[in-house]
C-alpha positions as CSV (number, residue, x, y, z in Angstrom):
1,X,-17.6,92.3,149.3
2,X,-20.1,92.6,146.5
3,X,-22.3,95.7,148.2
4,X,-21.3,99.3,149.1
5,X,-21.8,100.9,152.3
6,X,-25.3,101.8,153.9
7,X,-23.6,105.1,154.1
8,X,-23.4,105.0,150.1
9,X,-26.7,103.9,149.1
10,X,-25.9,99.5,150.2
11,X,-26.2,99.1,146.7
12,X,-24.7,96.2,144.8
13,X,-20.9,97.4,143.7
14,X,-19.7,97.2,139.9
15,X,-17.1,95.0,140.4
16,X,-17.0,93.4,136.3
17,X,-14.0,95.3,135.8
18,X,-12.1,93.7,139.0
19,X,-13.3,90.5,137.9
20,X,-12.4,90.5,134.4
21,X,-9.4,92.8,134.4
22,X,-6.0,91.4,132.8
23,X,-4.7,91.7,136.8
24,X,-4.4,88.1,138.4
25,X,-5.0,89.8,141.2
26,X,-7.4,93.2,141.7
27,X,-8.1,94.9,145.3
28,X,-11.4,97.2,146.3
29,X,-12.2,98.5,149.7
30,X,-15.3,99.2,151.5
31,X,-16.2,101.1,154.7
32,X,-19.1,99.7,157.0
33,X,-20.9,101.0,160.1
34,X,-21.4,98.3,162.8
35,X,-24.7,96.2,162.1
36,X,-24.1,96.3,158.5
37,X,-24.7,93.3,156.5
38,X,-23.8,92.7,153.0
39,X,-26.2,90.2,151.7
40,X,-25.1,86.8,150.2
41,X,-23.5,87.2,146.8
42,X,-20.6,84.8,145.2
43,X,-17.5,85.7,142.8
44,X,-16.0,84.1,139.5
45,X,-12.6,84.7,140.9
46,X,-11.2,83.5,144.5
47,X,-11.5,85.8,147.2
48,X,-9.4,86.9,150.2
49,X,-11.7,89.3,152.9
50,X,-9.6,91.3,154.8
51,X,-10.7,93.5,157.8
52,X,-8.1,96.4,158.6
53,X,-9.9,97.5,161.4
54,X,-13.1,96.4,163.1
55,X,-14.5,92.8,163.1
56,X,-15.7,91.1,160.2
57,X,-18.5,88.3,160.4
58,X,-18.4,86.3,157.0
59,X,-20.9,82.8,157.0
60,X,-20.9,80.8,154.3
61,X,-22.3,77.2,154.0
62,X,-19.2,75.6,154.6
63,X,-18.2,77.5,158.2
64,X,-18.2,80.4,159.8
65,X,-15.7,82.7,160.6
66,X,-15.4,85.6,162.9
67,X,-12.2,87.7,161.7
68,X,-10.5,90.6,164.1
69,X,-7.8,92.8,162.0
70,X,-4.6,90.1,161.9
71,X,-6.3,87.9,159.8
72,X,-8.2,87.2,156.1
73,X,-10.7,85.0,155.1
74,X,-10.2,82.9,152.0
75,X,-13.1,81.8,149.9
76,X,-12.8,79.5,146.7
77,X,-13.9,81.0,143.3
78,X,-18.0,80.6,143.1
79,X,-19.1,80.3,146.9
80,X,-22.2,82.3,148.0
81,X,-20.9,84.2,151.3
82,X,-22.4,87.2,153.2
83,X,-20.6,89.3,155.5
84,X,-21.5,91.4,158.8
85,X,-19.6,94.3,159.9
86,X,-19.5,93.2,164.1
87,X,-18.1,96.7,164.6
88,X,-17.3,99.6,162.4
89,X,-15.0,98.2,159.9
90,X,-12.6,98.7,157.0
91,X,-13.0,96.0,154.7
92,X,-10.8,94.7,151.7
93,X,-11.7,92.5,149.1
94,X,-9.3,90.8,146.6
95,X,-10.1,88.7,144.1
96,X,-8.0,86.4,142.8
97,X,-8.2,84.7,139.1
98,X,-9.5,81.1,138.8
99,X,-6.2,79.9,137.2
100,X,-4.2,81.4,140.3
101,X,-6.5,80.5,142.4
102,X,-5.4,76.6,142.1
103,X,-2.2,77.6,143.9
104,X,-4.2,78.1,147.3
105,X,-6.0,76.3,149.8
106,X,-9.1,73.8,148.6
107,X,-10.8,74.7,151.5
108,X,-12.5,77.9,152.8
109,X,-10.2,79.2,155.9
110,X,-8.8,82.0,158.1
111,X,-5.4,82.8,157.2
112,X,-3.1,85.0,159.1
113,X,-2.0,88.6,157.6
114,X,1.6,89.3,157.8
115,X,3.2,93.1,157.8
116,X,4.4,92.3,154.1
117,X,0.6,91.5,152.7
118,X,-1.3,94.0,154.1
119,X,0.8,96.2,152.5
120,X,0.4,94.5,149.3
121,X,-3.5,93.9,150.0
122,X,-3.4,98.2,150.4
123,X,-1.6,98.7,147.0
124,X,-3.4,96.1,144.9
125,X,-6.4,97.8,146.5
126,X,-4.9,101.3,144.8
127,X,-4.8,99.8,141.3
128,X,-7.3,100.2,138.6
129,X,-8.4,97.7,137.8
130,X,-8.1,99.0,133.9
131,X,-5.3,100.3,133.6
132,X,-2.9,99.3,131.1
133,X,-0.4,96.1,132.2
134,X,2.6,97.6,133.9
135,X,5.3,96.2,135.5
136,X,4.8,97.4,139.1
137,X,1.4,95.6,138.8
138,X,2.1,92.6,138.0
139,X,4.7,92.4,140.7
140,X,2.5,93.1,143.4
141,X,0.4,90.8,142.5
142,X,3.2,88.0,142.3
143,X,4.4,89.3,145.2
144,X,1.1,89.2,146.9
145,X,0.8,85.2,146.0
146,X,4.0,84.0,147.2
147,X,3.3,85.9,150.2
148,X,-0.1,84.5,151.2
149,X,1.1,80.6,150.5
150,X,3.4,81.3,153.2
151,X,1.0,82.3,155.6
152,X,-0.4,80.3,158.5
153,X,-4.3,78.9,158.7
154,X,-5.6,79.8,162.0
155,X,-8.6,78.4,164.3
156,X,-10.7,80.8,163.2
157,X,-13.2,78.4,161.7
158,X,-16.7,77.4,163.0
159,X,-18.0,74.2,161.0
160,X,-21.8,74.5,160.4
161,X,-24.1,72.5,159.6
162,X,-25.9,72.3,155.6
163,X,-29.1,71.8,157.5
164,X,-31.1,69.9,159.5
165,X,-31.6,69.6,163.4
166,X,-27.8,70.3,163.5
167,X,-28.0,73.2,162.0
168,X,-31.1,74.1,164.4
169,X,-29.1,73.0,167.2
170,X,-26.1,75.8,166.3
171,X,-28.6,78.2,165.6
172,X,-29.7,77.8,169.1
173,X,-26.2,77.6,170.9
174,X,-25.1,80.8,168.8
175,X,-28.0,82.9,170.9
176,X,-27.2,81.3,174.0
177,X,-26.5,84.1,176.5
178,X,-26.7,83.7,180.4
179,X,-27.9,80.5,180.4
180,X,-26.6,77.8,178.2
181,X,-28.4,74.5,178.2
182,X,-26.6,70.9,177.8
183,X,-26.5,68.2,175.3
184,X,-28.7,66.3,176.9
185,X,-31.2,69.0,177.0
186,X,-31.0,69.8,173.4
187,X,-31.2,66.4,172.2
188,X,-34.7,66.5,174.5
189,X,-35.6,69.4,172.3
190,X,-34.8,67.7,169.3
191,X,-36.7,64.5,169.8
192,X,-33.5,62.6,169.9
193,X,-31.1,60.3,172.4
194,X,-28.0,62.1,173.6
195,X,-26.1,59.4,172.4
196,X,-27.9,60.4,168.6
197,X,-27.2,64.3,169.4
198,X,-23.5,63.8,169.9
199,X,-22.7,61.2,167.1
200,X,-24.7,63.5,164.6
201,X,-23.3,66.6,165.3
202,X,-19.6,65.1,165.3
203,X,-20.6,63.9,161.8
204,X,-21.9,67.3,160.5
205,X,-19.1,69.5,162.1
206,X,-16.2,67.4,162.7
207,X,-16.0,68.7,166.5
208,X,-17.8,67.1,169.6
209,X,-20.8,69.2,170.9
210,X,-18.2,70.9,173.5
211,X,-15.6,71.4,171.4
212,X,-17.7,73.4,169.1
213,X,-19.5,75.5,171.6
214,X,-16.2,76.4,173.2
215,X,-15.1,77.6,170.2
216,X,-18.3,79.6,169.2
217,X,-17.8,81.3,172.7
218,X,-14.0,82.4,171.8
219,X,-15.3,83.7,168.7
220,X,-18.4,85.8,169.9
221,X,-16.4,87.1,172.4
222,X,-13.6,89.0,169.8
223,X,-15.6,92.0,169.0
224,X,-15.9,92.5,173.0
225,X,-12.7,91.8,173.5
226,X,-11.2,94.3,170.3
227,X,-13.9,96.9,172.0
228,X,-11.3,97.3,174.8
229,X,-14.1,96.1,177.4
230,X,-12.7,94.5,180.6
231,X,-11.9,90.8,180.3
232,X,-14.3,90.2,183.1
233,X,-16.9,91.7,180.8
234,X,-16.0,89.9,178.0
235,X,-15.7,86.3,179.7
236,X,-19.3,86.4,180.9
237,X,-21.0,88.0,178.4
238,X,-19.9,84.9,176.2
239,X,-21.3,82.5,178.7
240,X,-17.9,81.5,181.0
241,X,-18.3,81.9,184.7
242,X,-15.6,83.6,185.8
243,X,-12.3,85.6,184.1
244,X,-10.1,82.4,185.2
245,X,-11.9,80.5,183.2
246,X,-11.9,82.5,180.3
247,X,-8.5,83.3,180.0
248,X,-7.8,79.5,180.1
249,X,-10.1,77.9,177.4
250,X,-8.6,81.3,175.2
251,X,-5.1,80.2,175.7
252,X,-5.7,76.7,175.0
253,X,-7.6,77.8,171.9
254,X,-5.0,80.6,170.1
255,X,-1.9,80.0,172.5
256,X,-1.8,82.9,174.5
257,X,-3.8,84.8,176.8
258,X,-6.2,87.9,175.7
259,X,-4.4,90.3,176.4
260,X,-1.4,88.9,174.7
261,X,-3.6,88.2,172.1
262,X,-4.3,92.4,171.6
263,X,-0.4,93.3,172.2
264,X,0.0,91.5,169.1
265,X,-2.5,93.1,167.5
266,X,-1.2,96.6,168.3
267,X,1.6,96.7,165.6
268,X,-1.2,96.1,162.8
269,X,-3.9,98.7,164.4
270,X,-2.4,101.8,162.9
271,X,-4.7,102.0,160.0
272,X,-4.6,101.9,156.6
273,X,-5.1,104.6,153.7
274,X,-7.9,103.9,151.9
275,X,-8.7,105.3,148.5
């Protein structure tokens, strides 16, 4: 989180009191018009990003992740992360004391949001933040823990590069619209052997040139797809040829098809009171 809406001035929030409060765990929301970015900031305590409606774009140097209303990106305590608001949004922001903090992942990921903790993310969200300790408080926030070591990662995550030609190279294939060049091609650009390109960028993201561009596709194509636009619309405006197409990499990617995909989203769209 870290900024308010544009709507509100953008200004940088006061958020001492949620990060020093006696509260493991302390809960602020933020409303965002599409386009809006929050720049790159960092917290003392862990932080769980939660979009109840809209799309939420958060980059950090360790990945990228593009976050429709199911799920929750979890950041460790200290890393520098800026967030864009792909369509109007709703945004929650919990932040999570160092000491509890050990209990979840090491790594930065997508997790997914059950029923139960957006419930809890809403009325951690309603505390203040200095209030005196009560019961009810602490609970939630217990509550709130045990909950989200249950929950499921989910492919959410784009790898990016730290820096260098590989991180030129994803750059590039990020803007890639109608026509999307190949490996080989690229590797020409960058003044490099195919065989270079492929080993380089497998050791900088983890994933093959293909596997990652695949993936970047899926995730540009979310905000399109939560829009409601046809899946025809969707599929080649994030570079497949056809719907069939599409609708197969997707399913081989998050297990089921798109529009299964937004059926389960429907029980989670009704949306949530904010303070």
């Amino acid at each position: 989180m870290g900024f308010s809406s544009s709507t509100r001035g953008g200004h940088a929030l006061d958020l001492h009191s949620a990060e020093t409060s006696p509260l493991p765990v302390t809960g602020v929301v933020e409303h965002y018009l599409a386009g809006h970015v929050v720049p790159a900031h960092q917290h003392r305590r862990g932080h769980l990003i939660y979009a109840s409606s809209g799309v939420l774009l958060v980059q950090a140097a360790s990945g990228r992740w593009l976050v429709p209303p199911t799920t929750a990106v979890w950041l460790r305590p200290g890393v520098v992360h800026q967030l864009t608001a792909a369509t109007a949004m709703t945004a929650y922001g919990m932040l999570i004391d160092e000491a509890w903090a050990q209990q979840l992942p090491e790594t930065d990921c997508v997790v997914h949001v059950t029923p139960l903790l957006r419930e809890l993310i809403d009325a951690l969200a309603r505390v203040s933040h200095d209030a005196p300790l009560a019961l009810r408080s602490q609970l939630l926030g217990q509550l709130f823990m045990e909950e989200l070591k249950t929950v499921a990662s989910l492919p959410f995550y784009l790898p990016w590069p730290e820096e260098g030609p590989m991180r030129q190279l994803c750059e590039g294939l990020m803007q890639e619209r109608e026509y999307a060049q190949t490996a080989s091609q690229w590797a020409s650009r960058l003044a490099m052997t195919p065989k270079t390109l492929h080993r380089h960028f497998l050791k900088s993201t983890g994933m093959t040139f293909g596997q990652w561009r695949q993936t970047m596709r899926l995730m540009k194509s979310m905000p399109w797809l939560l829009q409601g636009l046809p899946i025809t619309q969707v599929a080649l405006e994030s570079g497949y040829e056809s719907h069939s197409a599409y609708c197969v990499a997707f399913k081989k990617h998050f297990d089921c098809s798109p529009s299964q995909f937004l059926t389960k989203l429907e029980p989670v769209k009704a949306p949530m009171k904010a303070n």
